[in-house]
N, C-alpha and C positions, 0 to 999 in steps of 0.2 A: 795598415793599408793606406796608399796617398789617396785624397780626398779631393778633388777641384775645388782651390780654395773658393771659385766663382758660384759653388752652390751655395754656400756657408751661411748668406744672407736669406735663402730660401728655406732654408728648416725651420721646422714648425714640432708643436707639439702631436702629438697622435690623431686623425681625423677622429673630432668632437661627435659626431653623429656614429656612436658604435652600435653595430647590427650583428644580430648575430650571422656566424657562418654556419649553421645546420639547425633544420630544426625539422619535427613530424608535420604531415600534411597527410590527413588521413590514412590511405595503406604505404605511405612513400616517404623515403628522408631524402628533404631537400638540401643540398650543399650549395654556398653562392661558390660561383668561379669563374676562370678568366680563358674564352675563346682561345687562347693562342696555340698554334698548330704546333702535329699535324691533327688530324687534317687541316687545310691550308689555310687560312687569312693570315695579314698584317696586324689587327687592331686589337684581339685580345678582351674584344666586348665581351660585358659581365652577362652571365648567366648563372641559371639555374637548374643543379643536375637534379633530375627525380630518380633516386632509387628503391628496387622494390625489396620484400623482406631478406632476400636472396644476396642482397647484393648488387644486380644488376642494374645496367642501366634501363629507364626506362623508357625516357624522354628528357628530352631539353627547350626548358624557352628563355625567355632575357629574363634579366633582371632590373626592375624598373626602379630599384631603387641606387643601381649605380649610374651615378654623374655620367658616366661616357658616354653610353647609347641608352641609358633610358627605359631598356626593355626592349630596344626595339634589334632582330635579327634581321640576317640573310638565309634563304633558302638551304644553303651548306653546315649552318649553324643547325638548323631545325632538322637537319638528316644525319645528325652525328648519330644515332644510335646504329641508322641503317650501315655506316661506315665501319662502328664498333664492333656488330655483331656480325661484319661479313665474313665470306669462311672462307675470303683468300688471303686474309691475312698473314702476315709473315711472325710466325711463332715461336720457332727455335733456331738457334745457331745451326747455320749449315757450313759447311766447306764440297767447295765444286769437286764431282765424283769424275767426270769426265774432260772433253775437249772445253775449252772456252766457248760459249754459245749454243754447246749441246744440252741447257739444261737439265744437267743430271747433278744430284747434291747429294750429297750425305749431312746427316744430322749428327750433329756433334754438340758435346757438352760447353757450358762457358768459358770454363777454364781450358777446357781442350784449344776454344778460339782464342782466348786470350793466348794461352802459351805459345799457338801455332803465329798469331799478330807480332808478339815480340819475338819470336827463334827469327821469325823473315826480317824485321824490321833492325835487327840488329847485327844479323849478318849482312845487311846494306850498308848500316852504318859503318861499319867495320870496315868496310870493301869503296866504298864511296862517298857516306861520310851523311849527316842528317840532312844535309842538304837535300842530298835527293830523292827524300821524303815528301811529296807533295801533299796538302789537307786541302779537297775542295769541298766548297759548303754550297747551298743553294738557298731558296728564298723561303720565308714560313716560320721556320720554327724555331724557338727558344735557344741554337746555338752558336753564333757568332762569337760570344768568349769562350764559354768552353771548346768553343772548336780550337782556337786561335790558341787557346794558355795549353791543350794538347799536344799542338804542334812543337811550340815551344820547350813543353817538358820532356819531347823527344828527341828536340834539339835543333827540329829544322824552321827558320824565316820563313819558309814558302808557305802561305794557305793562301784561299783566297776564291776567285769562281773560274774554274775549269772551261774554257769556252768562250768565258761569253766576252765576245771582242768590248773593248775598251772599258771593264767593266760598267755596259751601261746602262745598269739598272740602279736608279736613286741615285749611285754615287758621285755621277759628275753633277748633279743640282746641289751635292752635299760641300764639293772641291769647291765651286765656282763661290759659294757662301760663305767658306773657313777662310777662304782665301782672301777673301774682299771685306769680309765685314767679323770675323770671326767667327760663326755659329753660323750653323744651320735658320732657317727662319719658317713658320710655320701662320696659318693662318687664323686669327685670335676667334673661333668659335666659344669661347667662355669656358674651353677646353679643361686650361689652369685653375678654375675657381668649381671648389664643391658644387656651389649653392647654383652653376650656371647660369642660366640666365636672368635669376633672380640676384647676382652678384650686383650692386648697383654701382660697381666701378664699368661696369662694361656697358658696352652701348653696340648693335650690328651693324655692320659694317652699309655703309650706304650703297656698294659698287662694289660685287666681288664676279674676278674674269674666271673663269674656268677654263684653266688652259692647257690642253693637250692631254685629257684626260674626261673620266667617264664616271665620278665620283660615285654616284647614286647604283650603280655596281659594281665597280672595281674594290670600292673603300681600301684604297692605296696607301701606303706609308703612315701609318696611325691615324690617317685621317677619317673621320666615321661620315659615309658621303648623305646620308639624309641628315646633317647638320644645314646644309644646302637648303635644305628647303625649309628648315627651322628659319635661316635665314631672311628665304623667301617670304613667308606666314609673316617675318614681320616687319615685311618693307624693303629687305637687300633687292635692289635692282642685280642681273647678273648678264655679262659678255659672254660670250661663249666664242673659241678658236679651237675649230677641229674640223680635218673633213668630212667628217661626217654628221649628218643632221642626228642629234643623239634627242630622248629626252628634254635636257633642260636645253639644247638648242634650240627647239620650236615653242622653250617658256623665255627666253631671254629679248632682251631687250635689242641686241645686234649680237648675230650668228656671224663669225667673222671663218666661212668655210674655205680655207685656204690650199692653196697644194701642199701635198706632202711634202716634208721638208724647209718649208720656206718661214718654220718660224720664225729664224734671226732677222731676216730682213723686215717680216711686218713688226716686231716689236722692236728695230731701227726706226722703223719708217713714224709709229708711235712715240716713240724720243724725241725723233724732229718736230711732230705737230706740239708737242706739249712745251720744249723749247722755246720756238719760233714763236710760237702764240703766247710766248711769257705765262705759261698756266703751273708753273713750277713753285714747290715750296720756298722761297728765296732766304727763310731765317731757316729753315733746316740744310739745305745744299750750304749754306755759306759759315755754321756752325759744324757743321758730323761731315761733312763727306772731303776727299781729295778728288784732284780731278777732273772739275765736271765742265770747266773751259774746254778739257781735251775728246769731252765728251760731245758736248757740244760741239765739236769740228769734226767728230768722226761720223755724227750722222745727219750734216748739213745735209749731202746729197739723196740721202732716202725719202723723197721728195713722194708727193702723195701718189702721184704719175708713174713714179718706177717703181714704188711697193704695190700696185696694182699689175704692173705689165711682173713682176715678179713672182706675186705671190696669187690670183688670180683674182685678189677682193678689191673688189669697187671702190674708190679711191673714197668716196663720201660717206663711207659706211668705216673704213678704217679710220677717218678724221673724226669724225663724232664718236665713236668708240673711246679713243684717247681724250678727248673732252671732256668726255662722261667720265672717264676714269680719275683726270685730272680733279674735276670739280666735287668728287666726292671728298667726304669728311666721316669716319675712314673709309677708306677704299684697302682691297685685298686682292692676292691672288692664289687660287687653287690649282696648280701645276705638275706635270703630270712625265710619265714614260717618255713620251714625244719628244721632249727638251734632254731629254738622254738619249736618246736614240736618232743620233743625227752623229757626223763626224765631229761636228765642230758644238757639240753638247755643253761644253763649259761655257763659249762663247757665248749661247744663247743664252744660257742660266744667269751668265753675268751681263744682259743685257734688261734680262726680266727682272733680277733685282734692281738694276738701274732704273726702273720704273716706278716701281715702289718708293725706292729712295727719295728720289729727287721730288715725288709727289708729299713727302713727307707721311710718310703711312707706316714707320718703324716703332716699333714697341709703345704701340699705343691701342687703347681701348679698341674694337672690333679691327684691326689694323696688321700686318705684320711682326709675329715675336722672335726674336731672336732665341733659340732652345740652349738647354744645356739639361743633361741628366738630369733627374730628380733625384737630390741627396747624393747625388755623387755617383750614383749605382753603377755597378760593374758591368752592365748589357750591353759592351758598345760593339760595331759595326766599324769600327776603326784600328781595331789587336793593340790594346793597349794594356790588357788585363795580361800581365806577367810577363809581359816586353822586358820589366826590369831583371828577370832572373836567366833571359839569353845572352850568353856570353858575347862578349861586343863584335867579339871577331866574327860568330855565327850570324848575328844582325846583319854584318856590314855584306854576308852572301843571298841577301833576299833579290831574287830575279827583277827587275824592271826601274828600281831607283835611280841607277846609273844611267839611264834613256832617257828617262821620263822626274825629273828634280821634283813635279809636286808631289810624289808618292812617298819624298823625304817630308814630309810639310802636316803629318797626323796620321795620313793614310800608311798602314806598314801591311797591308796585302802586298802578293803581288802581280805583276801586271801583265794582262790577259797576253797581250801579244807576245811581249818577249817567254812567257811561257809557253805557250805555243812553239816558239821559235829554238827555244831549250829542248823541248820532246821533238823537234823536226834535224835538232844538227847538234844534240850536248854540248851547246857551247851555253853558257860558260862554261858549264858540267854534264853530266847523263844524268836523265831523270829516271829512277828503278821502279820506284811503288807510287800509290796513290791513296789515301783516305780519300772517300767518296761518301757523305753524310748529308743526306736531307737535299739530292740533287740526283735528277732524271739527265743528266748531260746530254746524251744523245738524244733524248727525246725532246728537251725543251731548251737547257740553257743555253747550248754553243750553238754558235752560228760554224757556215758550212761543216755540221755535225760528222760526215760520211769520214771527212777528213779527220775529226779529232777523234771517230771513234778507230782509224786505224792507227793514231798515235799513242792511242793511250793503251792500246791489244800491246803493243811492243813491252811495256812494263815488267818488269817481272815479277811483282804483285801488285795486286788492287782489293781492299777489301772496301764492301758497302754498307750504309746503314739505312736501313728504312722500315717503313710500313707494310709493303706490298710488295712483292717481286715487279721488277721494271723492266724495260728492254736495257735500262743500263746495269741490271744487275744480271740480265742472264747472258750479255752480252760481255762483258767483263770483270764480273768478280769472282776472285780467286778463295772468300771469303762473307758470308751476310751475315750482321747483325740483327734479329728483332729489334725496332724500337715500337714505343706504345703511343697512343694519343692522351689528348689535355685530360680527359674525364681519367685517364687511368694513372695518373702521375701528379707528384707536388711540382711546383716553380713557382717560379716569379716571371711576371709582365713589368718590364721597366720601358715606360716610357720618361719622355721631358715632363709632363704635363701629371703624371701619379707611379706607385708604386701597388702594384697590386700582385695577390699567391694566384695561383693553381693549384688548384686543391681534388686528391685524387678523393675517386668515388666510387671504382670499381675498380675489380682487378682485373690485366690483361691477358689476351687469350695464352693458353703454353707458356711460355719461359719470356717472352720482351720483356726487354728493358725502355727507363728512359735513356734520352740521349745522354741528358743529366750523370745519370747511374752508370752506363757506358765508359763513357771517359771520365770519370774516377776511378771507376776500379780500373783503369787498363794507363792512366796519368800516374798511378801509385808505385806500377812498375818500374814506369822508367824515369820518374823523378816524385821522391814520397814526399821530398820537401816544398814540390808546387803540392802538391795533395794531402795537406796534413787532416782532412777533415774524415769524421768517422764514416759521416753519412752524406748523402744530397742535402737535407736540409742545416747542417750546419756550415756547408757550401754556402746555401743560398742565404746566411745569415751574414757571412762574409761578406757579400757582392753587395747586401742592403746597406754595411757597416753606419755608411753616414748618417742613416734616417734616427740611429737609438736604437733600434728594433730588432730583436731577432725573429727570426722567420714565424716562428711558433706564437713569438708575442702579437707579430703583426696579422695572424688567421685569430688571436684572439678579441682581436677589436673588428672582424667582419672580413681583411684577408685587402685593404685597399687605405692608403694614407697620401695626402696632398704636401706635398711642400708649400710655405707662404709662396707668396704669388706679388708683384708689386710691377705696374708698366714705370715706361720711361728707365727702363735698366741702367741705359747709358747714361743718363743724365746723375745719378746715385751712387757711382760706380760699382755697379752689379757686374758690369758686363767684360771686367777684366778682372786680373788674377794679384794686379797690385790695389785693384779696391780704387784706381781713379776714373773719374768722368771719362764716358768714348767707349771706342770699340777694341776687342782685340784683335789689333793691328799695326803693322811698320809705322804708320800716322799716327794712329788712337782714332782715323774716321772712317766712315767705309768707302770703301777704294774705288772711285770709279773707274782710274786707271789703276794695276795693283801694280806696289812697287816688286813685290815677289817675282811676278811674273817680267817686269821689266829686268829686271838683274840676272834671271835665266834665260831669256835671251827668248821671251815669248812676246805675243802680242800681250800689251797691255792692257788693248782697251776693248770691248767688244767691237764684235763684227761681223758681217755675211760673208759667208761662201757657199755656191750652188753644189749641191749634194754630189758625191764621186760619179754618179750616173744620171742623167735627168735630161730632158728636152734640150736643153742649156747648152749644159757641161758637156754633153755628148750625143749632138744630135745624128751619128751617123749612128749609132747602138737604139737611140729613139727611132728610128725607120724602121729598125727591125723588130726592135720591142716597142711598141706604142703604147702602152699603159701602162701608170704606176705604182706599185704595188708598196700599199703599205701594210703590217700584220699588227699583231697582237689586241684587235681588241679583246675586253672580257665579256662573260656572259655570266649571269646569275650563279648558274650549274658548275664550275668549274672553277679552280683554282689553278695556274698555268697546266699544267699536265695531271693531277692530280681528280680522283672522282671519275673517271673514266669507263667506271666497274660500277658504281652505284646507282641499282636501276632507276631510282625514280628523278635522281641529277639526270640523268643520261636522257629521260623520257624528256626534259626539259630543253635538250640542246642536241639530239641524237646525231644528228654527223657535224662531219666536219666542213664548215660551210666558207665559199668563197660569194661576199659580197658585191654587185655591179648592176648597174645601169642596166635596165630591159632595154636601152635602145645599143647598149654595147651587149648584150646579147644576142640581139637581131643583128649586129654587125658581123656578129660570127657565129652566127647558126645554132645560138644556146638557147635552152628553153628554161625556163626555171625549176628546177629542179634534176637538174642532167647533171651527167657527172664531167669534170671538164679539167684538162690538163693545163698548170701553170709551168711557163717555160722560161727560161731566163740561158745566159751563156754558161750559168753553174749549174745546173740542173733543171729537175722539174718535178714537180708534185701534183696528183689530183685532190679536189675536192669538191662540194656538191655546190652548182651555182645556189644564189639566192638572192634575187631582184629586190633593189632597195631603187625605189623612181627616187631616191630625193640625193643618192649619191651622184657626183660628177661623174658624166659618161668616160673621161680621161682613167679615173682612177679605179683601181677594184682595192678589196681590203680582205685578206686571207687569216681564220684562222692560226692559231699557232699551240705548239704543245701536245698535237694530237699524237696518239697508240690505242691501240686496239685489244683490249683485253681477253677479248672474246676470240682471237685471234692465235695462230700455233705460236709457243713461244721461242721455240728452238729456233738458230740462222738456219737460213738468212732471214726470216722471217722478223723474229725480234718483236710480236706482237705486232705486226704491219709497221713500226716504225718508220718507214721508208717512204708509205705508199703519200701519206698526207701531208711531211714535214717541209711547210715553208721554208724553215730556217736552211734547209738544202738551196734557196736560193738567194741566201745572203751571205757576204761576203764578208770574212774575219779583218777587216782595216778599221783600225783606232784611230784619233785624231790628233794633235802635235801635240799636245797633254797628258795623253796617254788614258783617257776617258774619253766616252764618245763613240760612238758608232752607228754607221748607215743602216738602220735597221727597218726604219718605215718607209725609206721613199727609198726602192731601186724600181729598174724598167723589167717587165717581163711581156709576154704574148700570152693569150689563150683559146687552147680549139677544142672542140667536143671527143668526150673521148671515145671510140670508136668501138663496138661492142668484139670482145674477148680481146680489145686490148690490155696488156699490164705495164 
């Protein structure tokens, strides 16, 4: 198995501090393990399963003696039993008894599914070839390789996220970083060191922005958000840029509450003041980076005056912002959905690492770290795990490369729009079947859903895998998998920063599987030589290879091991593959102009552009829509769509709510709490007002991900799928990258909804 020779300096010997993984606690055996969904988070925090003599579960709380979070949960964490033991869970293999969306299934054996998977699958192949196999994944859980090395051992390039325009979730902040500086880069919480914050290489950051993002509930992309206020406890001053007044925006130092969409220009307009004012690292920019002359010339004019008439924040509040940030010693950023979710998502991304950079805040103690896997481990988010065993010719038919050159550049998904564009006109080819694993499509990922759910009906199979029946499982699959949750299944959590198991503790309800278990047995069929392993855990020993450990070794030292850890990567040559000082990059510094992007014939440098629909860009569509809707925050209760069904999440967040100004509710006759129709030129959704005085009267902010479970499941109905869904007024356009999409700032109107209307 190839290895990134760039971890090779990070391996270590086995975490020194071994604990045990199970032990008695009066009537209960406790096992340590690792949060990762489903049920839903990112982060994988360690807990504690209690089981009773039975077997069962019986509770769960943290684990205070794992590094990540300490002990400390979220609400979703502390109600997994509620989720385990509910009794709609999905149990056995079905295949659908009737029409598509009449909800009616027969139960069938595994082998039954399995054989009836490969008879469809192969006479497609046969007939049109693996290509037009599509694997779409969604966000949560454990599979991004094994999704990807499935595809591959079926034969077809295509996996990737069904819907969701310009895949822009995490991935264009991931493009804008490989691209420019080589890696991903993440915020130095003492994340990497056992010992935390008793590490004494590490020091908190003196200035960390929080930007476009809601840490302290969301805890987004491995990051654990009350690390934030560890921070805070002991001295981080923090920014806050969101429009909305969150939490830590009325604890921060400057709330920098901006229109939707305008993040490129205010962290332009923050380039110029740090610039202008000489508050720049001059031995780090004139050492590590390319570029920064042309950098300097491209945000001459984001002058403090126009980043105010732009972005709606007060010029003296943005300028001291950037001061603040400059003068810290380290300084960091926490950056969030927002910076994906805009057209021009890379731009921005590569504007906010321009920030950091030039302030000199790169692989240094509380500061920004450049990531790479721990030990090399095989959990990537990029389909890199058994790209080598797809014949090249099959590679070179992955949809979206030929449009879109960065998706040649690490990333081998493929790309939202032109799939889309594939199931709308078979060009390049016709699209037949569909893997649909660990993704509510229609109810959360794709944008204007109405449409990709009559795309994807056309198929000629579709089989799904999940937890729960969904509106996109009674809606189009022709096949359901059971899959199980964390407490009921072994894995691994691979993040940059540790390598931790999942460790089952109970068993799951009827016949589920893991995802894990899933796609081995069903990868064995159509290629045994990707799947030579007996079991999942001698999978997951493979995917560890780098660490020394096999899976069983690594649950017998506690189920969690660190790789060394050392800053200044670049300077040591950690941070490239030939082992010399720099980054990995066309330079060896990080780009502020990227030559990549220059030679595809893109912009190189960052930049603004006003959102496809806004005051602005279109102000005759602003006269009829006068407010800007931006969606997706989180709440405590919920993981995008996910939980919907569990009473005491649900008692926590019970509708589906649209946030706004009481004084734009008096503008149009809403009262808080009324139910209230969001309209836009694509459609329109209701949901329940909810007066926030501290949001701008200009903008409202709409849930997202809502269904109804309590609801008929059969069409049209779909579990109410229809009645709440934002995403029905957002519009599938990617940005010239092919990452990127207008997803928080379009224009919509809204009016009270009218009693027995539907």
């Amino acid at each position: 198995m190839h290895i990134d020779e760039r971890t090779k300096p990070y391996q270590r010997k086995p975490y020194e501090s071994v604990k045990p993984l199970s032990w008695q606690e009066g009537e209960y055996t406790v096992t340590r393990g690792s949060a990762w969904s489903g049920p839903g988070c990112h982060n994988g925090c360690g807990v504690l399963l209690y089981t009773d003599n039975d077997g069962k579960l019986a509770k769960v709380e943290g684990d205070p003696e794992n590094p990540f979070n300490q002990g400390r949960l979220c609400s979703r964490c502390l109600d997994v039993k509620e989720v385990v033991d509910h009794p709609d869970r999905l149990k056995y293999p079905m295949k659908r008894a009737g029409e598509r969306g009449e909800d009616k299934w027969e139960r069938i054996s595994w082998n039954e599914a399995y054989d009836l998977i490969e008879s469809k699958f192969r006479e497609i192949i046969k007939d049109y070839g693996a290509e037009s196999i599509i694997f779409g994944q969604g966000t949560g859980r454990d599979i991004m390789s094994i999704l990807h090395r499935l595809a591959y051992a079926v034969g077809s390039p295509n996996w990737g996220n069904i819907g969701l325009s310009g895949n822009a979730c995490y991935l264009p902040r991931v493009a804008a970083c490989q691209v420019t500086a080589g890696a991903y880069s993440v915020v130095d919480c003492a994340q990497y060191l056992p010992d935390r914050y008793n590490d004494s290489r590490w020091e908190p950051a003196e200035c960390l922005i929080i930007w476009g993002n809601n840490p302290v509930v969301s805890n987004g992309d491995g990051f654990f958000g009350h690390w934030v206020i560890d921070l805070m406890r002991m001295g981080t001053k923090i920014i806050v840029v969101d429009p909305r007044v969150t939490w830590l925006a009325t604890r921060s130092e400057y709330h920098l509450q901006l229109r939707p969409g305008t993040d490129g220009a205010l962290v332009m307009g923050m380039l110029n003041v740090i610039i202008q004012e000489d508050l720049y690292d001059h031995d780090f920019v004139e050492n590590w980076t390319y570029g920064f002359d042309e950098l300097a010339e491209r945000v001459k004019d984001f002058t403090p005056e126009r980043v105010e008439e732009i972005t709606w924040v007060p010029a003296e509040e943005m300028v001291a912002a950037a001061r603040m940030f400059a003068a810290a010693k380290p300084g960091a950023i926490q950056w969030g959905l927002a910076i994906d979710q805009n057209t021009e998502g890379v731009a921005n991304a590569m504007a906010i690492q321009a920030l950091w950079t030039i302030t000199g805040n790169v692989n240094v103690p509380g500061g920004m770290i450049c990531v790479f896997p721990a030990f090399g481990a095989y959990q990537s988010w990029l389909g890199s795990w058994g790209i080598e065993d797809l014949p090249p010719e099959q590679a070179a038919k992955r949809i979206g490369p030929k449009d879109y050159p960065l998706f040649n550049y690490g990333f081998l998904s493929f790309q939202c729009e032109s799939m889309t564009h594939a199931l709308e006109t078979g060009e390049p080819y016709p699209i037949k079947a569909a893997w649909i694993q660990t993704n509510n499509t229609i109810a959360c990922q794709s944008t204007n859903p109405k449409h990709m759910y009559e795309l994807l009906d056309k198929l000629d199979f579709i089989v799904c895998v999940d937890v729960f029946k969904t509106p996109t499982i009674v809606a189009l699959a022709d096949v359901v998998l059971p899959a199980v949750m964390f407490p009921e299944r072994d894995g691994i959590r691979c993040l940059w920063y540790h390598i931790q198991t999942i460790n089952k503790v109970t068993d799951a309800p009827g016949e589920a599987k893991s995802d894990f278990e899933i796609n081995l047995e069903l990868g064995k069929r159509f290629n045994p030589e990707m799947f030579p392993w007996d079991n999942v855990q001698d999978m997951f020993s493979a995917m560890i290879e780098g660490s020394g450990m096999t899976f069983e070794e690594l649950q017998d030292i506690g189920g969690q091991i660190y790789p060394d850890f050392e800053y200044r990567a670049h300077e040591k040559g950690l941070a490239r593959e030939d082992q010399k000082p720099g980054f990995a990059t066309m330079t060896g510094r990080i780009e502020l102009s990227s030559t990549l992007f220059d030679a595809w014939g893109l912009d190189p440098l960052p930049y603004y552009k006003e959102p496809r629909e806004s005051p602005v860009s279109t102000p005759d569509v602003y006269e009829k829509y006068p407010l800007i809707l931006t969606s997706g925050a989180r709440h405590w209760a919920s993981f995008h769509s996910e939980h919907r069904q569990i009473k005491r999440l649900r008692a926590l967040h019970p509708d589906c709510e649209v946030a706004m100004n009481p004084e734009t509710g008096a503008k149009y006759g809403i009262e808080d709490g009324d139910m209230v129709w969001i309209e836009n030129e694509l459609g329109k959704c209701q949901q329940r007002a909810r007066f926030v005085p501290t949001l701008d009267p200009r903008v409202i902010n709409a849930d997202h991900g809502w269904w109804f479970p309590e609801e008929k499941a059969a069409a049209p109905h779909l579990f109410g799928v229809w009645k709440s869904n934002v995403n029905q007024l957002i519009p599938g356009v990617c940005g010239p990258t092919g990452f990127g999409a207008n997803i928080k700032a379009n224009l919509c109107r809204i009016r009270k909804v009218k009693e027995g209307e539907q």
